[in-house]
N, C-alpha and C positions, 0 to 999 in steps of 0.2 A: 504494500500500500504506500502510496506517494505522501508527502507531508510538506504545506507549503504554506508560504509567509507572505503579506501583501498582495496577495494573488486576486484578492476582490475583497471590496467593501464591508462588506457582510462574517468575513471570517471574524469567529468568535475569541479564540485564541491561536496568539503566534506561534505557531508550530504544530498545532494542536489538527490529528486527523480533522478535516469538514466533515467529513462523513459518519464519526464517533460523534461529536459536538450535538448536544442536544438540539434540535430546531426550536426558533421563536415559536409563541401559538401564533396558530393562524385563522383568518375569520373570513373568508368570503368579498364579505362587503366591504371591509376595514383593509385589507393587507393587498399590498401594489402584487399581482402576481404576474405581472408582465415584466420585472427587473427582480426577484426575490430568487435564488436558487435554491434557497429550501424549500421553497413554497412556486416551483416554475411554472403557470399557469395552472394551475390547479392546487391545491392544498396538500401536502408532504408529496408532492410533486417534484422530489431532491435531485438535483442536478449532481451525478458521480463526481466526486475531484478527479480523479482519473479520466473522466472522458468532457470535461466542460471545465472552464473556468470562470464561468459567469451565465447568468439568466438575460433576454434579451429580448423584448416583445412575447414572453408567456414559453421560448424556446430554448432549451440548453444550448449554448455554442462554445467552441474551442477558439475565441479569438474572434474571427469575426465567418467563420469557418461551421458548420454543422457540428454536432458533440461527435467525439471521434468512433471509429468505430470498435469491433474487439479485435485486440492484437495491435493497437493504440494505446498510448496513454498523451493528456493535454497537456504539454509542456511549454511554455514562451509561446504559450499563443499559435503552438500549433500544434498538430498531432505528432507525435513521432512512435514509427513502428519499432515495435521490440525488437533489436539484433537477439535472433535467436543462439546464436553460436559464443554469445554474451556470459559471462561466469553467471550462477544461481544466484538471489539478493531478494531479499523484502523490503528492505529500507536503500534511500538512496545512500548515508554515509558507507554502506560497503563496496561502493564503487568510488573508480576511481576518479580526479578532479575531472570537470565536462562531462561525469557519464551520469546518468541517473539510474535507477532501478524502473524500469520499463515493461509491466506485464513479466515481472519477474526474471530478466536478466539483465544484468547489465549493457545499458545503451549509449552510446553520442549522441548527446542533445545538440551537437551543430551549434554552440556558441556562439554568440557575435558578439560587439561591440554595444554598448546599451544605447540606446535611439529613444526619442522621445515617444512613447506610443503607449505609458501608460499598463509594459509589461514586463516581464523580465527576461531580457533578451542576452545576457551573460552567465544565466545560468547561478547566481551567487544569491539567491532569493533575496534579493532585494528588487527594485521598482524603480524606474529612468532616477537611479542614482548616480552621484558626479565620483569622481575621481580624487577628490580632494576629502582631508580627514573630516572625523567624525561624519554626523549625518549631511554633509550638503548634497543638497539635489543637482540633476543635469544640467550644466548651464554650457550656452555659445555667446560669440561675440555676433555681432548684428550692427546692419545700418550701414554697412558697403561691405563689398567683395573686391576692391582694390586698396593697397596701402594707404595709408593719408599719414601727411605730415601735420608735423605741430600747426594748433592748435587743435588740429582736426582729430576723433578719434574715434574708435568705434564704440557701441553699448554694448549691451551683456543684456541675454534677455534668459530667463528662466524656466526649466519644464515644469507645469502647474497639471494635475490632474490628466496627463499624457498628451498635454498639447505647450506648444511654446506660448510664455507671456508677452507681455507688453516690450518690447526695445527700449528701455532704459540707460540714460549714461552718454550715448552718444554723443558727438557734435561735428555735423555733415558741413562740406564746404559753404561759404556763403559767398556770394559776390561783394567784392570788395567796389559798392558805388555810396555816394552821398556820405554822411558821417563814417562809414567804413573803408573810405580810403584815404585814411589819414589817419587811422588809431595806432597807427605801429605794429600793427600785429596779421597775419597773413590769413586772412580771415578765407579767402579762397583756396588756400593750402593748396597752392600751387610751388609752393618754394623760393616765390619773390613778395617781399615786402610791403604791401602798398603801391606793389604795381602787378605787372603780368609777364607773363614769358612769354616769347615768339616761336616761333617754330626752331630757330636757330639754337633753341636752351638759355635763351639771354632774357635778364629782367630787364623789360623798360617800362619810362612812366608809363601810366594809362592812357587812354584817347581824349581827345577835350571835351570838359563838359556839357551834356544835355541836361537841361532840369524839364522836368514836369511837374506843374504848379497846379496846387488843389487848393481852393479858395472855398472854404467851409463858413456860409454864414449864415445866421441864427436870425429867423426871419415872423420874429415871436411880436407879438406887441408891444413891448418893453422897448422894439430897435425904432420902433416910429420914428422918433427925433434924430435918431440916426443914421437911418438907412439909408439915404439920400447922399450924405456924404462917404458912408461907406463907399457906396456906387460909384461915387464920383474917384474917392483914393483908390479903387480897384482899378480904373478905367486909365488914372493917370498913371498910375503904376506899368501897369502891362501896356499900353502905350510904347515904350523905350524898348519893346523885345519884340511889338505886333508883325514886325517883316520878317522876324529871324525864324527857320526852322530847328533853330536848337532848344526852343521853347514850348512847348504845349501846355495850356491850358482847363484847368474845371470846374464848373462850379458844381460844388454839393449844398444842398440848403434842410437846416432842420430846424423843429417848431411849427410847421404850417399846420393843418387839422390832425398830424400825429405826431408822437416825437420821435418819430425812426426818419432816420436822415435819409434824405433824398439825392441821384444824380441828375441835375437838370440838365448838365450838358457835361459828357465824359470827354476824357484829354484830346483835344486837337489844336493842331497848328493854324487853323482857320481863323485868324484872328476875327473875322465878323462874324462868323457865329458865335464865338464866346461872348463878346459883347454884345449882342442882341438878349443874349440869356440874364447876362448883368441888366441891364437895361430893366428887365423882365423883372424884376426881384421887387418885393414889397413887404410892408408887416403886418400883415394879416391875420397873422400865423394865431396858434391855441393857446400859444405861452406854455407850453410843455417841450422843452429842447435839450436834447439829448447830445451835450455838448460835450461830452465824455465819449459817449458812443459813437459819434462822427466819424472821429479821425480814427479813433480802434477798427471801425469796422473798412475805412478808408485801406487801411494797413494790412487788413486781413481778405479784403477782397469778398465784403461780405456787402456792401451796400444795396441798395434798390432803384432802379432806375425811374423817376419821376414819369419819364414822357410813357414809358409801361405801362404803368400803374401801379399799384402798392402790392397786389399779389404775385408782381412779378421782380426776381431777383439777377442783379450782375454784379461784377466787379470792372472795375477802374483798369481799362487799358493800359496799365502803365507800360514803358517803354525800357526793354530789358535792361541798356548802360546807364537809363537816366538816373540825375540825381531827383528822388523824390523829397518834395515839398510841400508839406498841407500846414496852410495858414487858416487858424480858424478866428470868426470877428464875434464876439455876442458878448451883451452884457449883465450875463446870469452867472450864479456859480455853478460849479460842477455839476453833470447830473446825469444817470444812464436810469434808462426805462426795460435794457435787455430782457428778453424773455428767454425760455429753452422750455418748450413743450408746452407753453400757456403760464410756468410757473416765473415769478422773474429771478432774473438771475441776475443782476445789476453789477456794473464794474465800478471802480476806482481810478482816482488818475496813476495808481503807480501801473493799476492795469493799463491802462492807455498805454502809456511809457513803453511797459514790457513786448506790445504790439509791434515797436516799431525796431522787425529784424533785419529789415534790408536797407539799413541807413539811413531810415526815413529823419528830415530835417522838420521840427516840429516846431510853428511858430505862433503864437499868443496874441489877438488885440485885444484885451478885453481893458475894465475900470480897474485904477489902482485898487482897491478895496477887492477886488476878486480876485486880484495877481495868486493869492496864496494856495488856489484851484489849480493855477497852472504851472506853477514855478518849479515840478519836479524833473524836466525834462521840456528842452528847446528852446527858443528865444522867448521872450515876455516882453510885450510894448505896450504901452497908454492908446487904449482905444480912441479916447477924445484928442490925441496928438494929430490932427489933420494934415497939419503941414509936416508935420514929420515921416508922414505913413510912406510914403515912395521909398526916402530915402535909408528909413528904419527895414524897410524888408528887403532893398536894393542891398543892403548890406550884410545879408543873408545870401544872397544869390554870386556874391563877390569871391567870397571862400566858405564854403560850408562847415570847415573846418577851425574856421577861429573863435 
């Protein structure tokens, strides 16, 4: 008789025959007998240990195999037939290591390597065990199959109930554009420093800058007295870039009858369509603005496109080398409306912050009295600074980097 450890859920004691082991009671109506192998679809309905290793829709299986048959015994998940030419044995410790006691002679259970699948495929009764002392479980590295250099590295992800977990630990190249090409650090783990390599193996600087500018304004009641000149410092602003294609343009607006932010007009170099959309802008709005969740969802490519409608979702064209930039104007403090599933799930500004992976350049107008909303991450300017406003966000666009 075979005697096995881990082998399924239900085993009463470690080592202990299943087949000696008293069964649970069992009740018909009460007791799962579609997964129970004491109980396999019917009531002491006992799945052999010798021939199954588990119950499976009300059926004995070896694995994922039929229960085996005789002149079989279930072993790792699979049948293995008795070597009859095998020495005599009742118990497996009288064989030798890899062999087991198999319908009474000793056999090769065919050992492998232990694989995550939830069995025991080395034969040492244990279950996707790791290699490392005491009890650690199976783990691999994850998150590439080609080397990476520093910073860049792989995760480690863990075998959980005979399937791999979650990728944990990693950190995959990132392109080195907008605030990440200037941190010092090779954030595309390519081997050059705040630039790139050529074909040749040689670091050089990067290509000249594109920016793509995202104009986030809060279009609530409150901007009444403002909106107007907002419109007008957006217009002279962009104005100084409207010929050049190393510019694209967006306006996102939130506050209007929801507080989930809206894309009225996604990035283009068309400088009169951007401003007809400027133009377009009023404060109508509900006075609920989600001026936290703007630029998070900006960053994360989670926005909704206005001229769709509300039940329709996109993200923001951005432009692979550009440096991104989203300037938001409102004069409220902080505030997300997030929902996940109807329930809300509301962020923070460090949330916000944390959004911005690919070097997004993150810029503030708002009232001195609400600076303390935004001041955890990107530029911060006096909303009411009118004449200042070109020159304050011109200066943003100069070096992203200072």
């Amino acid at each position: 008789m075979a005697f096995v450890a881990c082998a399924a859920p239900d085993v009463i004691d470690e080592w202990a025959p299943i087949d000696a082991a008293p069964a649970p009671p069992c009740d018909p109506l009460t007791t799962d007998l579609q997964n129970n192998r004491h109980h396999c679809g019917a009531c002491d309905n006992r799945c052999h240990v010798d021939d199954a290793d588990r119950c499976v829709g009300g059926t004995c299986v070896c694995g994922n195999e039929s229960q085996c048959a005789p002149g079989f015994d279930c072993r790792g998940a699979r049948c293995i037939a008795s070597d009859l030419e095998g020495d005599v044995c009742e118990f497996d410790p009288e064989c030798p290591a890899g062999y087991g006691c198999v319908e009474g002679h000793c056999t090769s259970l065919d050992c492998v390597d232990e694989v995550c699948d939830g069995y025991d495929n080395d034969c040492d009764s244990e279950v996707d065990e790791g290699s490392g002392p005491g009890d650690a479980p199976l783990a691999q590295y994850c998150g590439s199959s080609t080397p990476l250099s520093l910073p860049c590295r792989p995760g480690v992800q863990v075998c959980v109930d005979g399937a791999w977990g979650e990728c944990l630990g990693g950190v995959l190249p990132t392109p080195e554009i907008g605030l990440l090409m200037c941190n010092m650090l090779d954030d595309d783990c390519d081997g050059c420093v705040d630039s790139t390599m050529n074909p040749a193996g040689v670091c050089v600087p990067p290509p000249p800058l594109i920016y793509d500018i995202v104009f986030i304004v809060d279009v609530s009641g409150s901007m009444s007295a403002t909106i107007n000149r907002v419109k007008a410092a957006v217009q002279a602003f962009s104005a100084f870039y409207s010929a050049s294609p190393d510019y694209a343009f967006a306006l996102v607006t939130t506050g209007y009858t929801s507080p989930y932010p809206n894309i009225e007009i996604d990035l283009t170099t068309v400088y009169a369509d951007f401003i007809d959309a400027v133009n377009g802008l009023d404060s109508g709005g509900s006075g609920a603005e989600g001026t936290w969740d703007a630029p998070y969802l900006a960053m994360r490519g989670e926005l909704r496109d206005g001229r769709l409608g509300m039940s329709r979702s996109t993200a923001l064209t951005w432009r692979e080398d550009a440096v991104r930039i989203i300037v938001t104007l409102t004069d409220e403090h902080g505030q997300s409306y997030l929902e996940t599933g109807g329930v809300p799930t509301p962020i923070n500004e460090l949330d916000m912050c944390d959004a911005a992976i690919h070097g997004e350049v993150l810029v503030f107008f708002t009232p001195p009295y609400r600076r303390h909303d935004y001041d955890d991450c990107g530029q911060w300017f006096n909303l009411y600074d009118y004449a200042g406003f070109a020159p304050n966000l011109s200066s943003v666009f100069v070096d992203p980097c200072i």
